[in-house]
C-alpha positions in Angstrom: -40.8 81.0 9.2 -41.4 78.7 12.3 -42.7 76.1 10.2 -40.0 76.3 7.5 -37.4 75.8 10.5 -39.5 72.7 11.3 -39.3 71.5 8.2 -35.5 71.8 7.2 -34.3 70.4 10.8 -37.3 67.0 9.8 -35.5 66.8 6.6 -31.9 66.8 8.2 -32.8 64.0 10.1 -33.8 62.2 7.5 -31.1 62.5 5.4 -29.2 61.5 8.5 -31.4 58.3 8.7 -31.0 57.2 5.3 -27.4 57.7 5.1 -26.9 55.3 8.0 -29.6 53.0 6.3 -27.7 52.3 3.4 -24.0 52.2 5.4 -25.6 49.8 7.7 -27.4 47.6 4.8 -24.2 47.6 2.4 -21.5 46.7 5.4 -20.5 42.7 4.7 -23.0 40.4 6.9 -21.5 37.2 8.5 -23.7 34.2 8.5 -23.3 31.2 10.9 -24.6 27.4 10.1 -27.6 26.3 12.3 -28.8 23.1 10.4 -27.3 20.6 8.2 -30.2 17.9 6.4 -29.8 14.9 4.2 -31.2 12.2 2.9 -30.4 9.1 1.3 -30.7 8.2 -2.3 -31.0 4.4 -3.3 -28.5 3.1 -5.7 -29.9 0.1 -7.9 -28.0 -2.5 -9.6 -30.9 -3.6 -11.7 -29.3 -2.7 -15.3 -32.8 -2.6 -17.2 -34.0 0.7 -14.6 -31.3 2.7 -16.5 -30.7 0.9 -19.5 -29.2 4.3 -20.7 -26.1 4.5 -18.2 -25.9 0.6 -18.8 -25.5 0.5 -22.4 -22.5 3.6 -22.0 -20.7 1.0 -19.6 -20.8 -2.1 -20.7 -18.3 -1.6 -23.1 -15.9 -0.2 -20.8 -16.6 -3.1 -18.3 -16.2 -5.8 -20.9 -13.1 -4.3 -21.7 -11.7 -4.3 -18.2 -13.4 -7.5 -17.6 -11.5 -9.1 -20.5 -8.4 -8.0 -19.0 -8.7 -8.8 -15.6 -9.9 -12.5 -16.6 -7.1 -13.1 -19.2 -4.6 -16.4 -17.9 -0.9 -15.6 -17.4 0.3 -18.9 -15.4 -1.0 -21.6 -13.6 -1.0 -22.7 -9.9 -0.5 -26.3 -8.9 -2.3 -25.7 -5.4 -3.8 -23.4 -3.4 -1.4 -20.8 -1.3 -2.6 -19.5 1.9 -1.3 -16.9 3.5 -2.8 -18.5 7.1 -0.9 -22.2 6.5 2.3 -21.8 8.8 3.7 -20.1 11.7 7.0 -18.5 10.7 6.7 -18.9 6.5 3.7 -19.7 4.6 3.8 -20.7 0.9 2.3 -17.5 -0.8 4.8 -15.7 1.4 8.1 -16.5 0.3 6.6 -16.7 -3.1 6.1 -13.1 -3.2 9.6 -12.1 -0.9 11.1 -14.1 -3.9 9.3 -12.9 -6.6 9.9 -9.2 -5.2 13.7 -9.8 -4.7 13.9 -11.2 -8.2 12.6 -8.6 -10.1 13.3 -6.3 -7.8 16.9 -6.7 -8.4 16.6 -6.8 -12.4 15.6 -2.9 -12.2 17.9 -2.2 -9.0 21.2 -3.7 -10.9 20.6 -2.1 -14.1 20.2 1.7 -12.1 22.7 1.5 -9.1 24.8 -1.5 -10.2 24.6 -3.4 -7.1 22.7 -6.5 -5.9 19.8 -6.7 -3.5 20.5 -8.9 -0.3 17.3 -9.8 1.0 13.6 -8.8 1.3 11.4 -8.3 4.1 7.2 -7.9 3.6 4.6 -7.9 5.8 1.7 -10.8 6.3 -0.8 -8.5 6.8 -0.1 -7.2 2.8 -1.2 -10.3 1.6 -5.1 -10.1 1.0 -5.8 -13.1 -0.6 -4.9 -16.3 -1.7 -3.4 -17.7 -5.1 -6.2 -20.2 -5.6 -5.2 -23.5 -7.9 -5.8 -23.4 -11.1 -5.5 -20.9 -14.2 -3.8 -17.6 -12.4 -5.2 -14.3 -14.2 -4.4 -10.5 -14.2 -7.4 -10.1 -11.6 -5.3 -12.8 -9.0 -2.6 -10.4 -8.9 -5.2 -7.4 -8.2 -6.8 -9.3 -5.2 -3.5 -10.7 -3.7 -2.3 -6.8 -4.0 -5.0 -4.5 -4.2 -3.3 -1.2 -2.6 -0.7 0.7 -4.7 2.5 -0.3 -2.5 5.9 0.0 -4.6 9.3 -1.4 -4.0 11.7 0.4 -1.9 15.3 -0.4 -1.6 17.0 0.4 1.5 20.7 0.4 2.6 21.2 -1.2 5.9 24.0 -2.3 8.6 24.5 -5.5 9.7 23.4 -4.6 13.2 20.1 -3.2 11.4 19.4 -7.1 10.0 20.1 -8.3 13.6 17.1 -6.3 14.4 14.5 -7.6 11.7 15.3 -11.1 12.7 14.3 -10.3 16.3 11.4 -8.1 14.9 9.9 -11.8 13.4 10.7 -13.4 16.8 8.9 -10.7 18.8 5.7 -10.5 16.4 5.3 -14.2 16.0 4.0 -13.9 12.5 5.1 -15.5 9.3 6.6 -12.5 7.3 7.3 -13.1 4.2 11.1 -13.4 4.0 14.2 -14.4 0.8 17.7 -14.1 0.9 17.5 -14.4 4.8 17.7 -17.8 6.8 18.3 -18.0 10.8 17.8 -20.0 13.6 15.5 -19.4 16.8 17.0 -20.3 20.1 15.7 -22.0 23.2 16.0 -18.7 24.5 14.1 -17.0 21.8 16.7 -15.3 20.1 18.1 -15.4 16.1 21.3 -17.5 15.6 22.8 -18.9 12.7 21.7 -15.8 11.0 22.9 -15.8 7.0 22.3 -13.7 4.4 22.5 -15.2 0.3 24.2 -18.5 2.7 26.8 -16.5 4.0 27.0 -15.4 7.9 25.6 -11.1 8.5 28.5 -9.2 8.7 27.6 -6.2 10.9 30.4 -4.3 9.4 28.7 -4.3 6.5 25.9 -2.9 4.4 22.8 -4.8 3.3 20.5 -3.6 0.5 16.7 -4.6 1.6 13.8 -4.6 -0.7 10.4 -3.7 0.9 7.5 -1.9 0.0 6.8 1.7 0.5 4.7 1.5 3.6 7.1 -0.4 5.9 10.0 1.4 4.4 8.5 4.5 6.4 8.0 2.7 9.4 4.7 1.4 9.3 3.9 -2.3 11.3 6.4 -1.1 13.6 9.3 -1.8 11.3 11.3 1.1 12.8 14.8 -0.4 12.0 13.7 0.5 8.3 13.8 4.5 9.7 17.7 4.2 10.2 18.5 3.2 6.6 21.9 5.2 5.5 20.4 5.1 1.7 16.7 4.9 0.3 16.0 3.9 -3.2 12.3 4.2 -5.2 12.1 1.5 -8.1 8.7 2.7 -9.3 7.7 -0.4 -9.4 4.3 -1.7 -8.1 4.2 -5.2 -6.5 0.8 -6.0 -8.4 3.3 -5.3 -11.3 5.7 -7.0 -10.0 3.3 -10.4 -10.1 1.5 -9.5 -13.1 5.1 -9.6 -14.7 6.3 -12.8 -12.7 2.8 -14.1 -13.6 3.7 -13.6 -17.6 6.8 -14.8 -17.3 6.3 -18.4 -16.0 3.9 -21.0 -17.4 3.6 -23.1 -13.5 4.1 -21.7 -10.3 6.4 -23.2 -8.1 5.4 -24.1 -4.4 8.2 -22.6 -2.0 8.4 -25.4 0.6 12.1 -24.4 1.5 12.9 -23.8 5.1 13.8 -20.1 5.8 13.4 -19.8 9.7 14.0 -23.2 11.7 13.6 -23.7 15.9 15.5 -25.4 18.3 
């Protein structure tokens, strides 16, 4: 009897233990990262090492290639964003082309007229070299995805972006704007399609969607009363200029004068 006692409270307590076992061992475990490894992988350009992948893309590439390379216009001589101090050739080129086209799509949906646009240098990425002007000039000149914005501005409001361009001392592309700088370093003469700024009015602006919300510390941009998307892509905008002229005319016009 004495060893049947024995036995049954040995065989509790392992009942006991493998109950607590298996509650243990199916509870959820948490695991914590100790070591992350790598290594790099070589990427060859050498087409006959993977003649395979080579032969599936080239006829996507030639494609592209064809597209890219096809001649739309022609440029009479180099413009360069870096010849100038407050306009440069390739600048008003594009604040022209922008406003122009801009307007065809902002007249036809809102029924008004754009007043002026306002770019930034720093969008420009390349030149326009002389010579035959293809598809892939307008993807280097505007390689990001930047649309035109139309915004609705006071007068006061253009008062500001013509002491913006005094303060930042570069040459922003600029159309439908003209103005004077002072001996004291202020805007004068300030005139907007040749007529003096009204600061009783309102001024429609065309930009692109970066500066529009602010960016290059174009905060006067912020305080717009109306903002207008035109879903249109400035490399669009040039491959369509691009199309629609056969030479490309050199803008040698004074927009910003000093004293």
């Amino acid at each position: 009897m004495v060893k049947l006692k024995k036995y049954n409270g040995f065989l509790k307590l392992f009942v006991i233990f493998l109950t607590l076992f298996f509650i243990f061992s199916c509870s959820q475990k948490n695991y914590n990262l100790t070591k992350i490894e790598g290594k790099q992988l070589p990427v060859t350009e050498k087409a006959n090492e993977t003649p395979e992948i080579e032969n599936f893309i080239k006829p996507y590439r030639d494609h592209i290639n064809k597209d890219l390379d096809s001649i739309l216009a022609y440029c009479p001589e180099t413009l360069d964003k870096s010849t100038g101090k407050w306009q440069t050739t390739i600048g008003s080129l594009m604040a022209d082309v922008c406003l122009q086209r801009g307007n065809l799509v902002f007249k036809t949906r809102e029924k008004k007229d754009i007043d002026l646009c306002l770019l930034n240098h720093g969008g420009i990425r390349a030149i326009l070299p002389k010579g035959n002007v293809t598809t892939r000039t307008a993807y280097e000149i505007m390689p990001f995805e930047n649309s035109l914005i139309v915004l609705a501005l006071s007068g006061n409001q253009i008062l500001e972006i013509a002491s913006y361009i005094i303060k930042e001392k570069k040459p922003q592309p600029l159309a439908g704007m003209t103005f004077t700088i002072s001996k004291e370093n202020t805007a004068k003469n300030i005139l907007i399609q040749g007529k003096p700024v009204d600061v009783s009015k309102t001024y429609y602006v065309v930009t692109n969607d970066y500066l529009a919300n602010g960016g290059d510390n174009m905060n006067f941009f912020l305080k717009a009363s109306a903002k207008f998307d035109l879903n249109y892509k400035i490399r669009n905008v040039l491959i369509d200029y691009f199309k629609e002229v056969d030479t490309i005319p050199v803008k040698n016009d004074v927009r910003i004068t000093v004293e």
